[in-house]
N, CA, C and O atoms as CSV, one atom per row, in Angstrom:
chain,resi,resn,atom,element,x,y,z
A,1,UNK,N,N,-116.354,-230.558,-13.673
A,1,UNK,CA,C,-115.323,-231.521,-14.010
A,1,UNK,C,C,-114.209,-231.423,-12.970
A,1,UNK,O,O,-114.202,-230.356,-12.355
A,2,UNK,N,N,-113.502,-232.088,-12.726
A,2,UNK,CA,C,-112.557,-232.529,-11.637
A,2,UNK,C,C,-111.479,-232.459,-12.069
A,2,UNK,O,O,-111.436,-232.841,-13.239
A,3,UNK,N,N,-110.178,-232.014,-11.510
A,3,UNK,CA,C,-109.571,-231.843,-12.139
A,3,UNK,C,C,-108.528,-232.796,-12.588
A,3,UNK,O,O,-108.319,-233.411,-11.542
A,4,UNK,N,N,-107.675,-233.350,-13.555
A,4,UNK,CA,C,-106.941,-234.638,-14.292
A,4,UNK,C,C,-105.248,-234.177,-13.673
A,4,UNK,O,O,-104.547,-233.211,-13.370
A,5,UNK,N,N,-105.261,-235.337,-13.747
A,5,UNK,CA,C,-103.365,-235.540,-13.626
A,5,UNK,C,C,-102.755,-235.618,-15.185
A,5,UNK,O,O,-103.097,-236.426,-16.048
A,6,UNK,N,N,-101.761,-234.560,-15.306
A,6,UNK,CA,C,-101.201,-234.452,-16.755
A,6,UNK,C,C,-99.665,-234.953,-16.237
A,6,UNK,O,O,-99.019,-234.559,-15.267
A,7,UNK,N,N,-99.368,-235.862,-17.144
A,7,UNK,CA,C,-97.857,-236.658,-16.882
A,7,UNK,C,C,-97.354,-236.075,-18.005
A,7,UNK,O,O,-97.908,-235.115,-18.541
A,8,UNK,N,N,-95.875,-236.813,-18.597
A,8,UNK,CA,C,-95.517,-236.543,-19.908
A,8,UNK,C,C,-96.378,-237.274,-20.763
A,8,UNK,O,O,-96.964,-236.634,-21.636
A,9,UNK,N,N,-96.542,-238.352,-20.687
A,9,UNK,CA,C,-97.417,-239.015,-21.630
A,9,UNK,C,C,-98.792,-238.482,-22.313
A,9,UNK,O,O,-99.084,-238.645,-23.498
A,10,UNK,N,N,-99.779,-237.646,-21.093
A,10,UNK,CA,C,-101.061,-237.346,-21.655
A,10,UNK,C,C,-100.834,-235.763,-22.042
A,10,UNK,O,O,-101.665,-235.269,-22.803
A,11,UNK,N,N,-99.911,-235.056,-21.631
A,11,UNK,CA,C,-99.482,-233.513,-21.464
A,11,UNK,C,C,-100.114,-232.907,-23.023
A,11,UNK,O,O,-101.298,-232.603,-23.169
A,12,UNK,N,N,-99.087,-232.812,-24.101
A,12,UNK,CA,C,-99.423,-232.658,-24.996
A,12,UNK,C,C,-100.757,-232.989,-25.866
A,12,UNK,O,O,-101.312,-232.299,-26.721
A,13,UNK,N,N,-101.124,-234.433,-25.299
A,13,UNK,CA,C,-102.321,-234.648,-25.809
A,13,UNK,C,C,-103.462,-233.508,-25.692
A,13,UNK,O,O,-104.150,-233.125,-26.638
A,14,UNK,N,N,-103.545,-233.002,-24.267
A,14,UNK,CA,C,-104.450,-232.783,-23.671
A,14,UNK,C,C,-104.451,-230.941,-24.415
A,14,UNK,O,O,-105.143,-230.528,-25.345
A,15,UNK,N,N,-103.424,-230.179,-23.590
A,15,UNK,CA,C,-103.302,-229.605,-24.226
A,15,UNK,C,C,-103.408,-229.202,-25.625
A,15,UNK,O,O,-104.077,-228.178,-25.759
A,16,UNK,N,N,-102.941,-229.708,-26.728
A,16,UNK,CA,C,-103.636,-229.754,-27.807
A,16,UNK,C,C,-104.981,-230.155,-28.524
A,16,UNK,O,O,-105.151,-229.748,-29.673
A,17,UNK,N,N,-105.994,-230.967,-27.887
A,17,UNK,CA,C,-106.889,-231.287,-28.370
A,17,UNK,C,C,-108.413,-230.463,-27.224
A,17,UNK,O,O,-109.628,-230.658,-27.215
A,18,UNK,N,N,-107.509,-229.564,-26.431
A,18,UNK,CA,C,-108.490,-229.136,-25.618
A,18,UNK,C,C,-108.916,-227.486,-26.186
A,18,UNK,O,O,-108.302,-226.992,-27.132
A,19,UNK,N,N,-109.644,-227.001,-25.721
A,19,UNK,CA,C,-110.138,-225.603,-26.198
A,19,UNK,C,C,-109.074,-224.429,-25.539
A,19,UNK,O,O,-108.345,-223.581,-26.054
A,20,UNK,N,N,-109.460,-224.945,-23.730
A,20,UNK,CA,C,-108.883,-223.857,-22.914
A,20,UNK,C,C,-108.347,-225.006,-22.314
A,20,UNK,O,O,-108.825,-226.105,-22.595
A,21,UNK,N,N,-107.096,-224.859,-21.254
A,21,UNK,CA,C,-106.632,-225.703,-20.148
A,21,UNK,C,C,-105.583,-224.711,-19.214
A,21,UNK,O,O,-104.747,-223.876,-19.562
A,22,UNK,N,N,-105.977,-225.147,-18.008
A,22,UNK,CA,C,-105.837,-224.511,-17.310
A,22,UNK,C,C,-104.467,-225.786,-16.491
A,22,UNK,O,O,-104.579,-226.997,-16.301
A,23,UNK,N,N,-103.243,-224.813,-16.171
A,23,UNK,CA,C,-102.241,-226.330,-15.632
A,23,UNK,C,C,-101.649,-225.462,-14.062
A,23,UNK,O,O,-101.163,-224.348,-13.871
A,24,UNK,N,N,-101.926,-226.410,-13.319
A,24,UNK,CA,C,-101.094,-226.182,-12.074
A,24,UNK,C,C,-100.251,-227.256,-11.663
A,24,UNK,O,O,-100.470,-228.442,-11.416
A,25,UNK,N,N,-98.652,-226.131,-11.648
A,25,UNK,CA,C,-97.748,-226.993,-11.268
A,25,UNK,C,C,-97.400,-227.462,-10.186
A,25,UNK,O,O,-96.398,-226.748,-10.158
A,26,UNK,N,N,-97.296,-228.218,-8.945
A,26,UNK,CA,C,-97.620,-228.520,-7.980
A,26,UNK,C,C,-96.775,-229.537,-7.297
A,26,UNK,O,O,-96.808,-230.697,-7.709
A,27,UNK,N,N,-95.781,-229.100,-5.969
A,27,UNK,CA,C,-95.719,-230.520,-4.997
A,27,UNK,C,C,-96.315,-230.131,-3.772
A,27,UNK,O,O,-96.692,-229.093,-3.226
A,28,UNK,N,N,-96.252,-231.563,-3.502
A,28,UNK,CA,C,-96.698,-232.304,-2.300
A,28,UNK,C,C,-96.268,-231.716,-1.140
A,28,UNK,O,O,-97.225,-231.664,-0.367
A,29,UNK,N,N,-95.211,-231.218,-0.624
A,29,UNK,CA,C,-94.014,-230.501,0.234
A,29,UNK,C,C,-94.736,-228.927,0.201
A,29,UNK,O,O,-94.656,-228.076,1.088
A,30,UNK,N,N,-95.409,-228.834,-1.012
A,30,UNK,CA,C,-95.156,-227.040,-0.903
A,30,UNK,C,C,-96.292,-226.461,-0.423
A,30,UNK,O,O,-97.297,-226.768,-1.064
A,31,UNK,N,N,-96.510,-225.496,0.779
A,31,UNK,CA,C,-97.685,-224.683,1.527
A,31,UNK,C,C,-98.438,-223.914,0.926
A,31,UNK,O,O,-99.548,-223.628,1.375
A,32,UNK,N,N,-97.841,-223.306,-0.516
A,32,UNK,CA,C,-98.767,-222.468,-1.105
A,32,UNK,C,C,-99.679,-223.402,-1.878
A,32,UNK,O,O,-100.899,-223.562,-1.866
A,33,UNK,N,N,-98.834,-223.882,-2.455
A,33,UNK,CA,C,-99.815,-225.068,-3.623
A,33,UNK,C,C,-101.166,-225.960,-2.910
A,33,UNK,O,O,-102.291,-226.054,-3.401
A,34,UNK,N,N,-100.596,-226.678,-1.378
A,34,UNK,CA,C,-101.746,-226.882,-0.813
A,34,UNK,C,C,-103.210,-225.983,-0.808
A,34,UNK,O,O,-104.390,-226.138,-1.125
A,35,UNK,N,N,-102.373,-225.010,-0.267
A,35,UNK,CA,C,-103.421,-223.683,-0.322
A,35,UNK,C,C,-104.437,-223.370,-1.232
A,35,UNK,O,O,-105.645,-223.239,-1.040
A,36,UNK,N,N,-103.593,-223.244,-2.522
A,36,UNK,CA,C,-103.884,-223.488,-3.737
A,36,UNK,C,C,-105.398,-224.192,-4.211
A,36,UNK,O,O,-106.386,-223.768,-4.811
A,37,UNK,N,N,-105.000,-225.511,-3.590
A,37,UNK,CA,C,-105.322,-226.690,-4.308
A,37,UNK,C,C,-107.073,-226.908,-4.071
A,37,UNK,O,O,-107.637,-227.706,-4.819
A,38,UNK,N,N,-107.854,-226.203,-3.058
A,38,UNK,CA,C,-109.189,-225.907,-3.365
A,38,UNK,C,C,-109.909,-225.153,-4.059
A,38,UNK,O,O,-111.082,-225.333,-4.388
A,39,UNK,N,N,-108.710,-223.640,-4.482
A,39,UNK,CA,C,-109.562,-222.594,-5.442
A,39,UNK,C,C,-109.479,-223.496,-6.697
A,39,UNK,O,O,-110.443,-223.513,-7.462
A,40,UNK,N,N,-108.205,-224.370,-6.996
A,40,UNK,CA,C,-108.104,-224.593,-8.663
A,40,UNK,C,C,-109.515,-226.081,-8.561
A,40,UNK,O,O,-109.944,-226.742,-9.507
A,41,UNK,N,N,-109.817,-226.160,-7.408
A,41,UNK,CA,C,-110.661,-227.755,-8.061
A,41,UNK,C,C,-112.107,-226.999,-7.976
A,41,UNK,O,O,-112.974,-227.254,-8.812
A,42,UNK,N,N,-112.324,-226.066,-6.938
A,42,UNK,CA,C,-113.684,-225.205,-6.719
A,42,UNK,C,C,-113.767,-224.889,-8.647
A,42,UNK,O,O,-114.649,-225.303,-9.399
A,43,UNK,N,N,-112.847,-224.254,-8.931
A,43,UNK,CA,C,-113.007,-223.809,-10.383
A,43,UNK,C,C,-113.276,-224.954,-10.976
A,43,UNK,O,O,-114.274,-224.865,-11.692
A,44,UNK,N,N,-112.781,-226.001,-10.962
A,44,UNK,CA,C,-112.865,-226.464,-12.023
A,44,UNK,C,C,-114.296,-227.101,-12.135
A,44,UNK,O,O,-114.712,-227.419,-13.250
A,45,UNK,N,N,-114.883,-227.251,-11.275
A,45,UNK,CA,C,-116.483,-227.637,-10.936
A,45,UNK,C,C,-117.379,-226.699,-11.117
A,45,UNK,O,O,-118.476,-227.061,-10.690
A,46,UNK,N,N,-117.378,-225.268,-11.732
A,46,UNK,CA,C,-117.728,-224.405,-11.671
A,46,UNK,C,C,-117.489,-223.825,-13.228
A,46,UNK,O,O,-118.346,-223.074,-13.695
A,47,UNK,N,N,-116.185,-224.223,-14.108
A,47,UNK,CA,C,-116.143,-224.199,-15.466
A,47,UNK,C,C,-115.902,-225.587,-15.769
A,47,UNK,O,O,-114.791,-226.022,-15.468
A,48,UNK,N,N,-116.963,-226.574,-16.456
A,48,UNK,CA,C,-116.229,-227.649,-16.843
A,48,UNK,C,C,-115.792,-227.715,-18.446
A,48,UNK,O,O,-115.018,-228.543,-18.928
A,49,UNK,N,N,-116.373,-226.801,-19.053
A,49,UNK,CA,C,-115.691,-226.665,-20.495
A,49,UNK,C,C,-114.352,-226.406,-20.625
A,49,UNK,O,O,-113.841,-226.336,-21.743
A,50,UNK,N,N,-113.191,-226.130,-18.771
A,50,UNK,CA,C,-112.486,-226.213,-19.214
A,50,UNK,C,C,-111.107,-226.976,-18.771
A,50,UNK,O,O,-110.717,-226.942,-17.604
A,51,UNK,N,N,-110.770,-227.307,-19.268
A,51,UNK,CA,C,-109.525,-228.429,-18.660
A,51,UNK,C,C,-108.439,-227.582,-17.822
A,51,UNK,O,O,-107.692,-226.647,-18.111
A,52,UNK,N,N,-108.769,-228.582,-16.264
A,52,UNK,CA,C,-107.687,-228.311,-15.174
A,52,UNK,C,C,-106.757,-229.166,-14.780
A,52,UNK,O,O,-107.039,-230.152,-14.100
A,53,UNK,N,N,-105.520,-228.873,-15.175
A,53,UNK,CA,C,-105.135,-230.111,-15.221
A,53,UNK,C,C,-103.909,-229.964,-14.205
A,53,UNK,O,O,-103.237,-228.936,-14.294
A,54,UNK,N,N,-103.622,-230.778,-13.390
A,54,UNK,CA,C,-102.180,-230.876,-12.340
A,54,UNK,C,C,-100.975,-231.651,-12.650
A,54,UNK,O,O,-100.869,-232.862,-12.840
A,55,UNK,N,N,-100.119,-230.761,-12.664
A,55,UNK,CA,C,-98.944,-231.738,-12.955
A,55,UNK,C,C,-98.051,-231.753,-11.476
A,55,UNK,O,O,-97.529,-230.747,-10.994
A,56,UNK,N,N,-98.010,-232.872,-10.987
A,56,UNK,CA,C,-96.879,-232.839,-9.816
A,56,UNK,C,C,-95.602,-232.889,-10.033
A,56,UNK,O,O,-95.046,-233.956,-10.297
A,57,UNK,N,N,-94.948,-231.714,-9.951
A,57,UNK,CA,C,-93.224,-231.463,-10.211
A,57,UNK,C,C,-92.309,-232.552,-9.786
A,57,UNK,O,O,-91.264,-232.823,-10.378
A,58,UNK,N,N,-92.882,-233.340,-8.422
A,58,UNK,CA,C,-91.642,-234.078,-8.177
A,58,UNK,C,C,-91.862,-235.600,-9.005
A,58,UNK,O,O,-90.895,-236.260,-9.386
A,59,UNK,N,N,-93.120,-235.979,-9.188
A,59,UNK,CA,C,-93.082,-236.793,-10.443
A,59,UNK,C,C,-93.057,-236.933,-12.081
A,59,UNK,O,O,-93.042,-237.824,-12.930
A,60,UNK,N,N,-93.064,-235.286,-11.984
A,60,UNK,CA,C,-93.237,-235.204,-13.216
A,60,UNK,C,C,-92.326,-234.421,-13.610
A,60,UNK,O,O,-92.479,-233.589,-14.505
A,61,UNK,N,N,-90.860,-234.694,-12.713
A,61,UNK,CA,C,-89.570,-233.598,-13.461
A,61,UNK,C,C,-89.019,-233.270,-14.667
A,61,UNK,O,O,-88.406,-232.232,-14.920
A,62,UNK,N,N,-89.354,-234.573,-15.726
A,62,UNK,CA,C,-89.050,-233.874,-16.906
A,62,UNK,C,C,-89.909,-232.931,-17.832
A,62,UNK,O,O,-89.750,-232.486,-18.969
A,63,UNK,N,N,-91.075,-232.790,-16.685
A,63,UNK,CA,C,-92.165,-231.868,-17.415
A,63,UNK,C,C,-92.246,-230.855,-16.978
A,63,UNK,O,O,-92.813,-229.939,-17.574
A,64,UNK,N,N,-91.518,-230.682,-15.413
A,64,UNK,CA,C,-91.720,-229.466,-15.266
A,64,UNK,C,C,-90.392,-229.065,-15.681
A,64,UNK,O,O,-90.362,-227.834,-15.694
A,65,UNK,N,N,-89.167,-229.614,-16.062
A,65,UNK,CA,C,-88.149,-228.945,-16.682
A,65,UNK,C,C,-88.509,-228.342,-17.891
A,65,UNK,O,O,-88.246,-227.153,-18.078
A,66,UNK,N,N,-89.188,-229.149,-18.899
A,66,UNK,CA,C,-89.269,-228.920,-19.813
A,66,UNK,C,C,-90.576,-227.961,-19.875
A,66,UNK,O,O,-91.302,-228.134,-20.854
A,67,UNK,N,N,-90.841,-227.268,-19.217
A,67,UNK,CA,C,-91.776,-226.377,-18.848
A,67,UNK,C,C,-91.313,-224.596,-17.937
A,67,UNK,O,O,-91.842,-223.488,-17.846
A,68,UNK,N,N,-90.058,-225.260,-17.447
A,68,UNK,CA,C,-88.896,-224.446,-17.364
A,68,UNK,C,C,-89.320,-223.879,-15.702
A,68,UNK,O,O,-89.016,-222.779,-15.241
A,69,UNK,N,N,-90.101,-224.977,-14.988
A,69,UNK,CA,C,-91.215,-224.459,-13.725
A,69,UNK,C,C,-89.934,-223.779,-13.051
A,69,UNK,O,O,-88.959,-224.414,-13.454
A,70,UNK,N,N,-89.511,-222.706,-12.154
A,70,UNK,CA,C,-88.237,-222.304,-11.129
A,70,UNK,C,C,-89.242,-222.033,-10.320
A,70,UNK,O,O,-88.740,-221.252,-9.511
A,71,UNK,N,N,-90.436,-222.201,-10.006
A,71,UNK,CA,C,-91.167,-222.222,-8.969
A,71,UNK,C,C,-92.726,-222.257,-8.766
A,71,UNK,O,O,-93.596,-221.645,-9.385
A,72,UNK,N,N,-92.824,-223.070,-7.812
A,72,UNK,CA,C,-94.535,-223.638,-7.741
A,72,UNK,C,C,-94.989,-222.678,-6.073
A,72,UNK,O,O,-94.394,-222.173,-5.121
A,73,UNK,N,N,-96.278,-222.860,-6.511
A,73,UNK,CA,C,-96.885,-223.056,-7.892
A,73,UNK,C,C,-96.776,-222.193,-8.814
A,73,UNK,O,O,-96.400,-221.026,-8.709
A,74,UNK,N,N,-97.244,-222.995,-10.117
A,74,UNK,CA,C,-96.777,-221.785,-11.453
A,74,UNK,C,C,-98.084,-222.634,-12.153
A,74,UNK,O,O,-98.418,-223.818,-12.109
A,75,UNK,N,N,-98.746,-221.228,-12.931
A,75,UNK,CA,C,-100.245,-221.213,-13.220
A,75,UNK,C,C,-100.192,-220.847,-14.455
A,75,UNK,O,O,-100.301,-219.646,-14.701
A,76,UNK,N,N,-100.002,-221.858,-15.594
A,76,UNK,CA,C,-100.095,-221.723,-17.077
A,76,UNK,C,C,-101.494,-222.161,-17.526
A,76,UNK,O,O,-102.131,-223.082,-17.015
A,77,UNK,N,N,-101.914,-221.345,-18.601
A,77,UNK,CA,C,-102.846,-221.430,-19.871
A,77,UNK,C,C,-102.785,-221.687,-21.007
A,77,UNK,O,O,-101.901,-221.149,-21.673
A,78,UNK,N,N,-103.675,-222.572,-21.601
A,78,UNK,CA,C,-103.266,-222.598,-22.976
A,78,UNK,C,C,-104.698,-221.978,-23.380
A,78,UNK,O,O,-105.532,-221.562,-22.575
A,79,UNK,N,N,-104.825,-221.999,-24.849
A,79,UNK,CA,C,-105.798,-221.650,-25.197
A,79,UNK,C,C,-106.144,-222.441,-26.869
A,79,UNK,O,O,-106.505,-221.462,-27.523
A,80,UNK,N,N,-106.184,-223.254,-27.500
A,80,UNK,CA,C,-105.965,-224.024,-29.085
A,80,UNK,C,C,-105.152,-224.794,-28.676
A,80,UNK,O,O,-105.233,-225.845,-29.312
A,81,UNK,N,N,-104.069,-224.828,-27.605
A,81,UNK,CA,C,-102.565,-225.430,-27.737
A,81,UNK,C,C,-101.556,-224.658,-28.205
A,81,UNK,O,O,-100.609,-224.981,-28.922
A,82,UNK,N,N,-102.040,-222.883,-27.412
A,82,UNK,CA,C,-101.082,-222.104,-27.561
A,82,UNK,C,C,-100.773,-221.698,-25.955
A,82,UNK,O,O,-101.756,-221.518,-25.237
A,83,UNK,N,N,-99.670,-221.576,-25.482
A,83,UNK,CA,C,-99.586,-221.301,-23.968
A,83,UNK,C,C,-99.834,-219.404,-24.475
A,83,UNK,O,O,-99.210,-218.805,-25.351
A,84,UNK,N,N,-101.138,-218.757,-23.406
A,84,UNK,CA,C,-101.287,-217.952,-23.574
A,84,UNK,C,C,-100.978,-217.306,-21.920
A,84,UNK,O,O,-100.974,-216.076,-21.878
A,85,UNK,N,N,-100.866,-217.625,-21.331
A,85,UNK,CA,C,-100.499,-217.305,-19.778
A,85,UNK,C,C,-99.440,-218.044,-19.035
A,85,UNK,O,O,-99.413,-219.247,-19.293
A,86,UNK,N,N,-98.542,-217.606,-18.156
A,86,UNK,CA,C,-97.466,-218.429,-17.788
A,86,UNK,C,C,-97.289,-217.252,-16.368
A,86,UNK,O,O,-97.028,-216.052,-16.463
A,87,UNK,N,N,-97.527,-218.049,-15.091
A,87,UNK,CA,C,-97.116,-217.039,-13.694
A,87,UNK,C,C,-96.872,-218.161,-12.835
A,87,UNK,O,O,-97.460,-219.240,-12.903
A,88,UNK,N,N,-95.775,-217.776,-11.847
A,88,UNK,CA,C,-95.748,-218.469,-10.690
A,88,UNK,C,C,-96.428,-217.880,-9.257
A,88,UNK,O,O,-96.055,-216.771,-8.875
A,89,UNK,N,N,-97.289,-218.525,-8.577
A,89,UNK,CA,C,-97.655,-217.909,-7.190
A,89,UNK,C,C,-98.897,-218.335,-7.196
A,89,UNK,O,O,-99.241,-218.827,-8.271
A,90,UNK,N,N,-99.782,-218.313,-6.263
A,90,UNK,CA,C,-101.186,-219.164,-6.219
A,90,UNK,C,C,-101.494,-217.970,-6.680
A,90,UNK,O,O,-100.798,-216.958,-6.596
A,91,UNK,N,N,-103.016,-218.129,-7.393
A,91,UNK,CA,C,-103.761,-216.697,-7.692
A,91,UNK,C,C,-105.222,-216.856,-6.747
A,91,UNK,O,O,-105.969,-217.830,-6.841
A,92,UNK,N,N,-105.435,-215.759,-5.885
A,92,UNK,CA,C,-106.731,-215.649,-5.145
A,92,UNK,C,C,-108.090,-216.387,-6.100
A,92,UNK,O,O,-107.914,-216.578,-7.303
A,93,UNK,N,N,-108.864,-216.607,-5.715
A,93,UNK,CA,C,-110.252,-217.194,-7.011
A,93,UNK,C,C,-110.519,-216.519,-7.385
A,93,UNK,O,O,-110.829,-216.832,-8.535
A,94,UNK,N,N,-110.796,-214.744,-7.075
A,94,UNK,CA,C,-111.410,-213.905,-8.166
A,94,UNK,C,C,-110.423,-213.617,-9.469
A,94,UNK,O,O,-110.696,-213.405,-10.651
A,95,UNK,N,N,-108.875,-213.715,-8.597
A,95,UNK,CA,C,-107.930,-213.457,-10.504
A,95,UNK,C,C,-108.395,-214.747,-11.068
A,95,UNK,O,O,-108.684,-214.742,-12.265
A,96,UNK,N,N,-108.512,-215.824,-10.417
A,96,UNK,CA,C,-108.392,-217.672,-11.220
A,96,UNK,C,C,-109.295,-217.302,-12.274
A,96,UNK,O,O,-109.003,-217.508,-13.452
A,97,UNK,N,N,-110.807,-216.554,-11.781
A,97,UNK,CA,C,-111.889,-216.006,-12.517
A,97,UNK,C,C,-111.401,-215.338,-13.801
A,97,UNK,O,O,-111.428,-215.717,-14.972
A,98,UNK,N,N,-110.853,-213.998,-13.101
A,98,UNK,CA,C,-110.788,-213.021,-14.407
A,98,UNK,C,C,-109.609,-214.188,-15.164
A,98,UNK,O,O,-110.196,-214.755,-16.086
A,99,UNK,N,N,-108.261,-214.650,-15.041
A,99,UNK,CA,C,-107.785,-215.264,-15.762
A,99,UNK,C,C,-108.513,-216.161,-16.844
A,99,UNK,O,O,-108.084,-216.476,-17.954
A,100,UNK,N,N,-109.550,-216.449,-16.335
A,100,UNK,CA,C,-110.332,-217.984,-17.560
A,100,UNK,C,C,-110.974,-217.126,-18.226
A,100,UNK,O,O,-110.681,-217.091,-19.421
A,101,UNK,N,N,-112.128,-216.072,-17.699
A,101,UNK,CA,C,-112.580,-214.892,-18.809
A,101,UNK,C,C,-111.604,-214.531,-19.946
A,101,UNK,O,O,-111.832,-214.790,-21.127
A,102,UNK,N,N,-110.280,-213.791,-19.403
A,102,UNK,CA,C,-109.523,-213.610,-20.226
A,102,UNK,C,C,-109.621,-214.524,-21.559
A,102,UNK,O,O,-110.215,-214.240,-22.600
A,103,UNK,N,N,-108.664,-216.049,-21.169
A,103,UNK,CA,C,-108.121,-216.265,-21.884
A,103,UNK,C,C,-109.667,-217.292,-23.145
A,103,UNK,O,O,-109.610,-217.853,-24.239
A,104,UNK,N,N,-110.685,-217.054,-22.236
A,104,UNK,CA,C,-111.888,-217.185,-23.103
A,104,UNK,C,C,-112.016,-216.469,-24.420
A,104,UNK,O,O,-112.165,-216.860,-25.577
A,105,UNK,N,N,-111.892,-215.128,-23.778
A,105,UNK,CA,C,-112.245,-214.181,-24.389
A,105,UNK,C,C,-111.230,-213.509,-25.740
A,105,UNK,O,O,-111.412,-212.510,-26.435
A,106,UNK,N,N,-110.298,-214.373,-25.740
A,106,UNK,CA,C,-108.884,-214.113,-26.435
A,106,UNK,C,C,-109.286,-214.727,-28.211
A,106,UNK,O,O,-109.676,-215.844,-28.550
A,107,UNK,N,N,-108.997,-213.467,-29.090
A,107,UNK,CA,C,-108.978,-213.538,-30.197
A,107,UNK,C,C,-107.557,-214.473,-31.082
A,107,UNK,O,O,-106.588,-213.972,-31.652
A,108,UNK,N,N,-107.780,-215.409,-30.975
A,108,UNK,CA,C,-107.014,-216.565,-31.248
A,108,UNK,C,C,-106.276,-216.270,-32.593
A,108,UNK,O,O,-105.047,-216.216,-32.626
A,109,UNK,N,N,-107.012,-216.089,-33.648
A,109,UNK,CA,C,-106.577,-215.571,-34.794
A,109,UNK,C,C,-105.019,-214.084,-34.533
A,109,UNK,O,O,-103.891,-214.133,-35.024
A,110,UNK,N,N,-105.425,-213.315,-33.903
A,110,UNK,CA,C,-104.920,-212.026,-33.595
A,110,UNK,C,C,-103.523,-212.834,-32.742
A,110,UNK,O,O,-102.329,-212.634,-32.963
A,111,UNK,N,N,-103.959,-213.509,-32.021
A,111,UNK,CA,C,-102.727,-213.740,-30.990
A,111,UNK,C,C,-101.690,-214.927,-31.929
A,111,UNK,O,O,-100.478,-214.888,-31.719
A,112,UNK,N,N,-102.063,-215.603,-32.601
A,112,UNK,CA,C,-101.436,-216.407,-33.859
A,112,UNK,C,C,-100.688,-215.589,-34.941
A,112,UNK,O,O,-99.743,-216.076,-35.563
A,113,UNK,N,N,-101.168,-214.253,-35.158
A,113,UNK,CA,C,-100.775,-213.377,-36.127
A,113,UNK,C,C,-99.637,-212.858,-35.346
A,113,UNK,O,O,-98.617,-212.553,-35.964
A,114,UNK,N,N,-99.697,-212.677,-33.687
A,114,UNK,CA,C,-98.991,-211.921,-33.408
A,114,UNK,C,C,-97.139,-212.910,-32.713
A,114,UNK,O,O,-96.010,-212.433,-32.599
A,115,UNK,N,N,-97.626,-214.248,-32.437
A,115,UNK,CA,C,-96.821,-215.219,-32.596
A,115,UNK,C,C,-95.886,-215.398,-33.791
A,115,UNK,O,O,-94.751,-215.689,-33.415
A,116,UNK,N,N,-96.001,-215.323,-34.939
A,116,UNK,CA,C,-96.250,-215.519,-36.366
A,116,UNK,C,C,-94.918,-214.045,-36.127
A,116,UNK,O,O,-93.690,-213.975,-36.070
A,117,UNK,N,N,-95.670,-213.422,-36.077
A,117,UNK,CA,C,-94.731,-211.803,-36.398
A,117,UNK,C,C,-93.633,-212.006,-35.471
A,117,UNK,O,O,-92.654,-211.697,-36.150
A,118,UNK,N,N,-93.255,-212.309,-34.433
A,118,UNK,CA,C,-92.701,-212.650,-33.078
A,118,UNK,C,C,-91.716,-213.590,-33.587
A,118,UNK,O,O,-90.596,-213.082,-33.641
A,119,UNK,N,N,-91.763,-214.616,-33.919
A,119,UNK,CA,C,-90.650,-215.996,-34.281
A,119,UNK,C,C,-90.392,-214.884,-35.758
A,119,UNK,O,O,-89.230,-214.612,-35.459
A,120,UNK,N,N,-90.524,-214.429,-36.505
A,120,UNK,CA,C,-90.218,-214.067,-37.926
A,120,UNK,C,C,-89.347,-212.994,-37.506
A,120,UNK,O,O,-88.367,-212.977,-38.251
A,121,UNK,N,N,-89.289,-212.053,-36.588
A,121,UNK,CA,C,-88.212,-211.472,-35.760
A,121,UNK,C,C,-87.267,-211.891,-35.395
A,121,UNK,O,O,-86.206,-211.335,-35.678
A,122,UNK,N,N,-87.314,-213.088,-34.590
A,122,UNK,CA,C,-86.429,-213.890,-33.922
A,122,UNK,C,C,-85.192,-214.527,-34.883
A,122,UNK,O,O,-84.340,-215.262,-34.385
């Protein structure tokens, strides 16, 4: 699968109705993100069960505000439509790897319980 353009409009959708999604935040101007920008599509042709999705910062500023981006690239996960990963900096393809194992491999229930306990603190 190839990877999708997430605006404000489809963002939430996607995220929520997807299993795993994988988001890179991204401009046009920036050398790493170029760099970037063959490990995240190699992946995504390589896992298509899971959603890769790009958001471009300079069109999509109220998403990456509201995403709180202070610097691209920045390499968030969700996992149900829970953000389970949040980093800025390109990641080499073997972390891109272990990252999607991970958040595959993530006991959803456990990490909800532990959300749950977390805001009830707060």
């Amino acid at each position: 699968m190839a990877t999708q353009t997430l605006t404000e409009q489809n963002f939430d959708d996607i995220v929520t109705k997807s299993d795993v999604v994988l988001v890179d935040f991204w401009a046009a101007w920036c050398g790493p993100c170029r760099s970037f920008a063959p490990t995240f599509e190699s992946s995504s042709e390589k896992h298509p069960d899971v959603v890769h999705g790009k958001v471009d910062t300079e069109a999509e500023q109220g998403l990456a505000a509201a995403a709180n981006i202070r610097s691209i690239p920045t390499i968030m996960a969700f996992r149900e439509g829970v953000l389970v990963f949040a980093q800025p900096g390109a990641l080499p393809p073997a972390a891109l790897e272990d990252l999607i194992g991970q958040v595959k491999e993530l006991d959803m229930d456990e990490v909800r319980k532990q959300l749950a306990e977390q805001q009830a603190q707060a």
